[in-house]
Structure formats: C-alpha cells, structure tokens
C-alpha positions as CSV (number, residue, x, y, z in Angstrom):
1,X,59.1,-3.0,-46.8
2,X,56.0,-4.7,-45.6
3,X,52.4,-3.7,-45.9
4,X,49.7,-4.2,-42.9
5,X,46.8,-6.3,-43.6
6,X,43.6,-4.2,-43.2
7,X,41.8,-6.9,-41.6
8,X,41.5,-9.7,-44.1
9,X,40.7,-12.5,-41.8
10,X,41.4,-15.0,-44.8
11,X,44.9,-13.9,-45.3
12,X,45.8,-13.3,-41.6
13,X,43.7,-13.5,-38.7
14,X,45.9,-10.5,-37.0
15,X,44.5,-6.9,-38.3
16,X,48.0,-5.1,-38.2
17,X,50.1,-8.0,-39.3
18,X,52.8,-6.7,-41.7
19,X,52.4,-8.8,-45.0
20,X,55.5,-10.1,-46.8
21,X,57.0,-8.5,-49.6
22,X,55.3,-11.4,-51.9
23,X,51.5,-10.4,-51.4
24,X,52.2,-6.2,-51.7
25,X,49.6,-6.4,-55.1
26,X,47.3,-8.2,-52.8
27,X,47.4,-5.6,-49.8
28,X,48.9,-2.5,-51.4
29,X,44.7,-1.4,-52.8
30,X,43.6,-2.0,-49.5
31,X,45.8,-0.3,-47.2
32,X,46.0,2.9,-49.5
33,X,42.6,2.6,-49.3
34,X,42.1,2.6,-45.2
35,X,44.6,5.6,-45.4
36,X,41.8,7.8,-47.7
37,X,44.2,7.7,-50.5
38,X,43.3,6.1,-53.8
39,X,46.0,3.9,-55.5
40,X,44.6,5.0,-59.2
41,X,46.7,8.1,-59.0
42,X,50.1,7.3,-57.7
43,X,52.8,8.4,-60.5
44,X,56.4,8.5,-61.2
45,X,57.7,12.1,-60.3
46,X,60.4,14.1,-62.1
47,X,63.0,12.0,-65.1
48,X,65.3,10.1,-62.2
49,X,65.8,7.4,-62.7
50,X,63.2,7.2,-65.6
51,X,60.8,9.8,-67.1
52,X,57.2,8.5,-67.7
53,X,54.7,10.2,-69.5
54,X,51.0,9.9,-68.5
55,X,48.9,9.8,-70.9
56,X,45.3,11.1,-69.5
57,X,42.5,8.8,-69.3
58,X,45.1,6.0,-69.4
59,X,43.3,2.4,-68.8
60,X,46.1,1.3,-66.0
61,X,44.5,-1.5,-64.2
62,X,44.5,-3.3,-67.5
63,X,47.8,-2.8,-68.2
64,X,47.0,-1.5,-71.7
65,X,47.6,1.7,-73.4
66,X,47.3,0.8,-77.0
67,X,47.3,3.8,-79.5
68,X,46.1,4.3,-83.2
69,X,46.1,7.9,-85.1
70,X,43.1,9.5,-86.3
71,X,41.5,12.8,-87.5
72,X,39.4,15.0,-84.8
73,X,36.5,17.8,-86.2
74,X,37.9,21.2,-86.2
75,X,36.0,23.6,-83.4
76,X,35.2,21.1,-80.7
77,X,36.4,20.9,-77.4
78,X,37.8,16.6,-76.6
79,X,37.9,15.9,-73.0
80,X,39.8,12.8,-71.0
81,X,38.9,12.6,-67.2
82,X,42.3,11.7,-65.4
83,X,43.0,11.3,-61.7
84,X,46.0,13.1,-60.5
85,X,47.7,12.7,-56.8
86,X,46.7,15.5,-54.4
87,X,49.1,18.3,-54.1
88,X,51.2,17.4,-57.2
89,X,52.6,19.5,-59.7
90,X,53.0,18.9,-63.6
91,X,55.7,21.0,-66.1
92,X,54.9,19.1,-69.4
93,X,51.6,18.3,-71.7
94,X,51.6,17.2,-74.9
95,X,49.9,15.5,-77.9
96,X,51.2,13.8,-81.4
97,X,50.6,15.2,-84.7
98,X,51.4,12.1,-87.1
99,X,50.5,13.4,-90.3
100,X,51.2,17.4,-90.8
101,X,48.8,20.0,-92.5
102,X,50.0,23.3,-92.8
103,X,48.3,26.4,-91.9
104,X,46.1,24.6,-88.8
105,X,46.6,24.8,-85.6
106,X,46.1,22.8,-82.3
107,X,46.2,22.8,-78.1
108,X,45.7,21.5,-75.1
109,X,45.3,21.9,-71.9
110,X,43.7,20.9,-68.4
111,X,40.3,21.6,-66.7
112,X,39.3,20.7,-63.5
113,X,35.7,19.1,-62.7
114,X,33.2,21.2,-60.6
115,X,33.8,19.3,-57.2
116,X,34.6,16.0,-56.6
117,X,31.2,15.4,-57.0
118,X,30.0,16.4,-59.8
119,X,32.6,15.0,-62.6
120,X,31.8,17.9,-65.5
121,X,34.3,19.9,-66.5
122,X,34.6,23.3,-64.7
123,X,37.6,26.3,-64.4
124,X,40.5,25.9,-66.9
125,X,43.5,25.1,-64.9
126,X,46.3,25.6,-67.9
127,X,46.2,26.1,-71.6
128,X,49.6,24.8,-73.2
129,X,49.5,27.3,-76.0
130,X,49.0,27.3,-79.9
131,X,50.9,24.4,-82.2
132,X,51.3,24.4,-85.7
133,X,49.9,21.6,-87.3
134,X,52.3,21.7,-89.8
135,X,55.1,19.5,-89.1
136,X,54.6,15.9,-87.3
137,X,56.0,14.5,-83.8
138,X,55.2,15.2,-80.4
139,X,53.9,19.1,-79.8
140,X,55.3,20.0,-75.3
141,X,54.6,22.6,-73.9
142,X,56.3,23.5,-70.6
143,X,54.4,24.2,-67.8
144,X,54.1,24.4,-63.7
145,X,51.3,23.2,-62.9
146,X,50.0,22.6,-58.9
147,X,46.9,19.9,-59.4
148,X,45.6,20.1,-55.5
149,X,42.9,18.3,-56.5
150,X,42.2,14.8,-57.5
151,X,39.8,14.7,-60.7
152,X,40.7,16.2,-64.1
153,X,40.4,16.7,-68.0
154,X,42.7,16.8,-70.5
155,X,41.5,18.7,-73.5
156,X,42.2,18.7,-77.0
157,X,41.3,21.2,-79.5
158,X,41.9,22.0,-83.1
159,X,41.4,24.1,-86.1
160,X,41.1,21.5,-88.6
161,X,39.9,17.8,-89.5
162,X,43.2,17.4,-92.0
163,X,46.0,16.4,-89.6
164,X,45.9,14.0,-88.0
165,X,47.0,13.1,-84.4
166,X,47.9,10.0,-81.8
167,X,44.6,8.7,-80.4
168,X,44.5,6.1,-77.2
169,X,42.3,3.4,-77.3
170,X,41.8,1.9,-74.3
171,X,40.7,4.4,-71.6
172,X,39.9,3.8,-67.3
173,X,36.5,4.0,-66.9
174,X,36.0,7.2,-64.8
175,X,33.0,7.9,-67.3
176,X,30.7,5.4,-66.9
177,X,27.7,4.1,-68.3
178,X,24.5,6.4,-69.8
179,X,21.5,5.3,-68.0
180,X,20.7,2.9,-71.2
181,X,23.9,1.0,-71.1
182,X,23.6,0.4,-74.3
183,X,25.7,-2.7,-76.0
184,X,28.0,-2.3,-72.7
185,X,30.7,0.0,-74.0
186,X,31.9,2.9,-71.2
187,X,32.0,6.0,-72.3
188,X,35.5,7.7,-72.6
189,X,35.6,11.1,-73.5
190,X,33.2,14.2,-73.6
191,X,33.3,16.2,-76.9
192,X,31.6,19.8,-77.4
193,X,31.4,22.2,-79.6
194,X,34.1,25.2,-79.3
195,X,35.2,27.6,-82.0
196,X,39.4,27.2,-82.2
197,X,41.1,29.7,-80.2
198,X,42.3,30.4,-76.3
199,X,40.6,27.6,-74.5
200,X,37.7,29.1,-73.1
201,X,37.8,30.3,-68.6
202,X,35.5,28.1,-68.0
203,X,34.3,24.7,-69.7
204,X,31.2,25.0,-72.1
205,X,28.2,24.2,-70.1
206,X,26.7,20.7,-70.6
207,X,25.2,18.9,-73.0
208,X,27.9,17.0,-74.1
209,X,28.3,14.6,-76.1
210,X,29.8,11.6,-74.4
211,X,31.8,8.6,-76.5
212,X,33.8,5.7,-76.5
213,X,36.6,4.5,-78.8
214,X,39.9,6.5,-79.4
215,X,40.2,9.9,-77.7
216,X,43.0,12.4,-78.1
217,X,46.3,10.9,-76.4
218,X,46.7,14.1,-74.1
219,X,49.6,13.4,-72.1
220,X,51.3,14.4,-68.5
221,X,55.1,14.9,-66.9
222,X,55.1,15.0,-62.8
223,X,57.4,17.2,-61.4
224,X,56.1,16.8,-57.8
C-alpha cells in the first residue's frame, strides 16, 4: 500500500502522487496529519497476532522505553499524560510491584484532562481496584474501557513508601517545559497529594507538583 505525498515539492512535484512502499516513514506523519489524525496514538488492538502492552507516557519516537524500579511516597496521587486513539477501548491496566511489603496496598487508574485544551487532569474515567502490595509481579486489573477522547493520565497511587514498583524512565514529552526551563529537562509526570483510598471523582485541583525522571510504569491493553 502506497501513501500520497501531501505536497512535498522536494520529494515529488505531484501533490497526490502515491509514494512507494520504501519512503512510508517519510510520508506516513504527514498524510495522518492532513487527515486531522495524529500518528502519536496509533496502537496494536486486541492479542492477534501479538499482544502489546502500552505503557502510559511511553517515549515512542525515540524508540526507548527503558525501566528501573523505585519506591513512591505513600498518599500522593502520580500522573503520566498518554495519548490514546479516538473512539478506542481498553480491558487491561496494570503496574509492577518488584519488591513485596505486606499489609500496603496500591492502584491505578485513568483520568481524563479538562478539554483538549487545557492538559490538567479532570473526571476519573476508571479505577482498577485495590492490590496487595504483598506479593511481587505484575498487578491487571480487567477492564472495558471506551477512551473517545484523545488526551489522558494514568495514575498511580499507594499506601506505602516500602514496596517498591517498576518505574519508566524515558517519557514523550506531552508535559513540557515550566516557564524557567531550567537545566532543559521536560517534565514527566504530575504528583499531588491524595490520602490512599478510592481514587478520588474528580482530579485534585492544581497546584501540582510537576517532575522529570522515572514515573510509575502505568500500563494499557487495546481491545478496540
């Protein structure tokens, strides 16, 4: 299958001309683009023939997605901004606990921003439920979730600092810069305070605090 060129006059002088298989990466940004779609959010849907998990926040473009493991304050609420294709639904989210202590607990879940304008976290779209924090792996919790929007959060919250869980440390850049730009690092994630229990209707009203580094590795299944 072919692509059109949009237009680029130093590829093809021909708007319309379909481009060979060989320049798709060259084209594909483009002509998603002149279509009102954004490429960032295309995904794999259901487990055939793979199954991918999406880990929000996940710094695609540079082809990285390196992890670490880390301890997160008890009573705060951790939020990843993630882009999601319109009208799609999700059935899993997950996080890691790698190293297990017993008698906390842990969740996450989704929010989505005000309006596609205004990227703060608004209405709680699903909370995953309650994990023990007592036994390690990979804590799923099965969902069916429509996203009809585009913009997102995955959130992270738990009753402890003792476990500790699976962090990602390179994240897109839907964040930013703070008006001081600082020593050039984005920021990542938004953290605020939120004692542990049902995630909360509605996202605690700003100010957050916004950070770089290794968030909570939230992660996503697409089932449409």
């Amino acid at each position: 299958m072919g692509w059109t060129n949009p237009g680029d006059a130093a590829a093809d002088a021909v708007t319309g001309t379909v481009a060979p298989a060989s320049l798709w990466n060259t084209y594909a940004a483009d002509n998603i683009q002149i279509l009102g779609r954004d490429i960032a959010p295309m995904r794999h849907v259901g487990t055939t023939d793979m199954e991918i998990w999406y880990p929000c926040g996940y710094a695609y473009a540079a082809n990285t997605g390196t992890t670490s493991t880390s301890a997160f304050s008890a009573n705060t609420l951790y939020a990843t901004p993630f882009t999601a294709p319109r009208n799609s639904t999700i059935d899993r989210i997950a996080f890691e606990i790698t190293a297990s202590q017993s008698t906390f607990f842990a969740r996450a879940g989704i929010y989505k921003t005000v309006s596609n304008t205004n990227m703060y976290p608004g209405a709680l779209v699903v909370d995953g439920g309650e994990f023990s924090t007592g036994t390690t792996g990979v804590k799923a919790a099965t969902i069916s979730t429509p996203l009809p929007d585009c913009y997102y959060w995955g959130v992270f919250l738990t009753s402890a600092t003792a476990a500790t869980f699976r962090v990602l440390l390179q994240h897109s850049n839907l964040l930013g810069f703070v008006s001081t730009l600082g020593d050039g690092s984005a920021s990542q994630f938004l953290s605020r305070s939120q004692t542990y229990g049902a995630l909360p209707s509605n996202f605690p009203a700003s100010p957050a605090t916004r950070a770089g580094g290794g968030g909570p590795l939230i992660a996503i299944r697409f089932s449409a």
